[in-house]
Every structure is written in C-alpha cells, then in structure tokens.
N, C-alpha and C positions, 0 to 999 in steps of 0.2 A: 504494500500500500504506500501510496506516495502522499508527502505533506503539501498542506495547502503551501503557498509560496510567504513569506511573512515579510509584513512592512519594514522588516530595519534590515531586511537582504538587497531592495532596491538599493540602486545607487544616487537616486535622486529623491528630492519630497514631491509630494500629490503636484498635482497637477492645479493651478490654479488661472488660470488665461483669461485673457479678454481680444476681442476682437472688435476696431471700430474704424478699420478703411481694411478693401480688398486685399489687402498685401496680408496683412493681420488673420485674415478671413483664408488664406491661401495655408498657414500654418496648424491655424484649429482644424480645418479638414482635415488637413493630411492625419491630425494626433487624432480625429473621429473616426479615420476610414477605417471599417470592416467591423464597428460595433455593431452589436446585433442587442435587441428591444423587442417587445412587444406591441403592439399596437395601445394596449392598456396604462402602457407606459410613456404614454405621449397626451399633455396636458395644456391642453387651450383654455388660457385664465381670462376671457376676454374681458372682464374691468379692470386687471391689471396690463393690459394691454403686452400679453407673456406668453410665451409660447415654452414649453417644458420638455424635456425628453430626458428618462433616466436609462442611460445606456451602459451597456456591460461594452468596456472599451480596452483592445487590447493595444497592449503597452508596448510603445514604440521610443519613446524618447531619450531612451540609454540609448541610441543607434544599430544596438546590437540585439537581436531575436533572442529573446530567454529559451530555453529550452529545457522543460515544455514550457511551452507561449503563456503569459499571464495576460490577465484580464484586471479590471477595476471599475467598481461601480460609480460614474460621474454623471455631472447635470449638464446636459447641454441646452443652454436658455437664450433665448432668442425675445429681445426686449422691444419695445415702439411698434408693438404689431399692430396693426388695425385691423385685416382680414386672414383668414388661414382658407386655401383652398388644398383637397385631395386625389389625388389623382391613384386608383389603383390600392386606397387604403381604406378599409370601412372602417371606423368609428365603431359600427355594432361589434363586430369581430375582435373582441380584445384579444385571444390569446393568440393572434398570428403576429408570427416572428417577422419580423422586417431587419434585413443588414442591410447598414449605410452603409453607400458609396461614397459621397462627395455632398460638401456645405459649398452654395457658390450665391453669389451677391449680382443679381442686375441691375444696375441702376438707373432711376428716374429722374425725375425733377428736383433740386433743391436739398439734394441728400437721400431723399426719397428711393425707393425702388423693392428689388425683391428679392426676399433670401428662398431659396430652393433648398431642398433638403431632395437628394436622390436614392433610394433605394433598390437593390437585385432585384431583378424580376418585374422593373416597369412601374414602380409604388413611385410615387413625390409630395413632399408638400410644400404648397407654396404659402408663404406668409409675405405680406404686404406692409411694409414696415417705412415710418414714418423716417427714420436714421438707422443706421448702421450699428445694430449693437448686441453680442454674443458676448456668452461668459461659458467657459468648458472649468467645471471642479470637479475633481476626483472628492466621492465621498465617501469611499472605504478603503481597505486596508487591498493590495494586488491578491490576486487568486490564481489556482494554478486551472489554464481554460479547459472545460468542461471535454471540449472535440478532442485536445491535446495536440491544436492543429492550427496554423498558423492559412490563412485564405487563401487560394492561389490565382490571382485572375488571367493568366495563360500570357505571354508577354507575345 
C-alpha cells in the first residue's frame, strides 16, 4: 500500500495566484490544465457576481512530474461575472466528471470580455465578466492521484 503524498514533501507552498491581464491568465491555465471536477463542483454565486470551481488539480509547479502524479484540492474563482453561459454541461447532472483543458480571456470593450473555461469532450463555460479577474488556491494538503496517471494529450 502506498502513502498519500504529504504537505512538507512538496518542494514548494500551496499555490496561491491571481490572474488580472492575459499574460497572468496564460500561467493559471497552464497550473489548471488536466484538473478534473465535477459538475457539482462548479458554483455560480450570481449576487456575488462569482463564478466557483473546486478542482482536484494536478501539480505541476516543481517543473518536475512526481511520481506517482499528485493532485490538490484548489478554488479556481472567476470574479466580475455578470452572465455564465454552458455549452455541453448540465447543471442537472452533478456527478459528471469534467477535465479542464484550458482558462483563456476574450476580450471586449473597456476591460470587458470573456473568460472560457474548456473542457475534454466539447463541455465550456462561458462567463461574461465585467474585468479580468481569477484567483487559483490550493486548499489542501497534495495527494497521491487517484488514476496514478499523469494525462497524455498525444503530441
């Protein structure tokens, strides 16, 4: 039997980010791609004008692959939302799995525009957002990943 992986083995502390121009936006992706969630786990607070997503996100930021692969439970929040639209995601369906692909920023008028949020298998959501504004925190301790498997998207 193998141990979970423990907080004081990382070489780094939790992850704590913000993202508030596309450059910024370009690095939380890459540290979100291949979390995998639930649909259940995805939280439109709309009088907090908040958009939620608690992802099991595996850890990349030592540059070097653990082995086996660790994961971490983080918030990825998506702030100034005005609308969330879905494409490929029911809402009713909580317990289907969704892996992210890719956070990318279109933008509008005045700072304005649109964060996308891409998922395997054709899933998106779009949130319509007043400014530019993400925050990625780790809020548990690394885990050793469930598959033992690191994603492979074919190069």
């Amino acid at each position: 039997m193998t141990e979970d992986a423990r907080f004081e083995d990382a070489g780094g502390q939790p992850l704590n980010l913000g993202a508030m121009d596309p450059e910024d936006l370009q690095v939380l992706s890459a540290l979100a791609q291949d979390s995998v969630l639930t649909v259940g786990d995805v939280a439109w607070e709309k009088r907090h004008h908040r958009l939620a997503l608690l992802i099991n996100r595996l850890r990349r930021e030592d540059g070097v692959h653990a082995s086996p692969p660790e994961r971490v439970r983080a918030l990825l929040v998506i702030e100034n939302v005005q609308k969330v639209a879905a494409q490929g995601v029911n809402p009713g369906e909580r317990d289907t799995v969704l892996s992210l692909l890719s956070v990318t920023f279109e933008p509008g008028e005045d700072g304005a525009g649109f964060v996308e949020l891409t998922f395997a298998g054709d899933g998106a959501l779009r949130a319509e957002v007043e400014a530019l504004e993400l925050r990625l925190k780790d809020v548990t301790r690394p885990y050793t990943a469930v598959s033992g498997q690191v994603p492979d998207h074919g190069a």
